[in-house]
N, C-alpha and C positions, 0 to 999 in steps of 0.2 A: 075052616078057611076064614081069614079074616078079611071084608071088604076093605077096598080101600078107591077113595073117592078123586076124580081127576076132575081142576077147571080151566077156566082158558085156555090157553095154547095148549096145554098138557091136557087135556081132554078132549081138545079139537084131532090131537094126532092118537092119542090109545083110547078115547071113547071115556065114557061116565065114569064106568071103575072097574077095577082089575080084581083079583083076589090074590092073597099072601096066606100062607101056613106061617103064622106066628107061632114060638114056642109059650107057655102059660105065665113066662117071667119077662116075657118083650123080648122086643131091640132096640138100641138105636137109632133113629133115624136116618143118620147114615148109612147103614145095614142094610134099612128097608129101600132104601134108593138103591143102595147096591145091586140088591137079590134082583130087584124089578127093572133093574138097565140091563142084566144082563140076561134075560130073554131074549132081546132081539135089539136090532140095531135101531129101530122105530122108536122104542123103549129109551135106550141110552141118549139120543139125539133131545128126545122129551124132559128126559129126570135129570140130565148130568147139566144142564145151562145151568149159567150161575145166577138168572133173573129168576130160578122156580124156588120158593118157598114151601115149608111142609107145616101143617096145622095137629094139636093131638087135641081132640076136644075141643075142637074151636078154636081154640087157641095157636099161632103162630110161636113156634118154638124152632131151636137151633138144631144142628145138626147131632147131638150130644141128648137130645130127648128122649127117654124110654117112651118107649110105644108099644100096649099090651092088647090084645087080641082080644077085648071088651071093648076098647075105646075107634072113636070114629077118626080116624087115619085119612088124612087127604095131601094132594101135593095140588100146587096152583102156581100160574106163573103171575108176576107182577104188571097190574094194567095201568096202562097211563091213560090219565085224566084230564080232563080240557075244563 
């Protein structure tokens, strides 16, 4: 099971981090937000806003990003700064 890491808003409502059964050649991005909103309705209200971003390695990447079952997997919502 691959972790996968939640901050802000999106970890205020599903907590630190969830786990995914990746297959050995990824997904998508999109995929992974998929699989993981449709658990529950908690899930979906969390992953499907269009303020949340998803990181693979650190790095912030689009919806079209492989994400493989080594790398550190996170979704985060976007915070505003003063």
């Amino acid at each position: 099971m691959t972790r996968i890491l939640f901050f802000g808003r999106v970890g205020e409502r599903l907590g630190p981090e969830g786990r995914l059964d990746l297959p050995a050649e990824g997904l998508p991005v999109r995929e992974i937000r998929r699989l993981l909103a449709e658990r529950d309705e908690v899930a979906a209200g969390a992953l499907l806003r269009p303020d949340v971003r998803a990181s693979v390695d650190l790095v912030v990447v689009g919806e079209d990003a492989l994400a493989r079952p080594d790398q550190e997997i996170a979704f985060f919502s976007l915070f505003s700064g003063g």
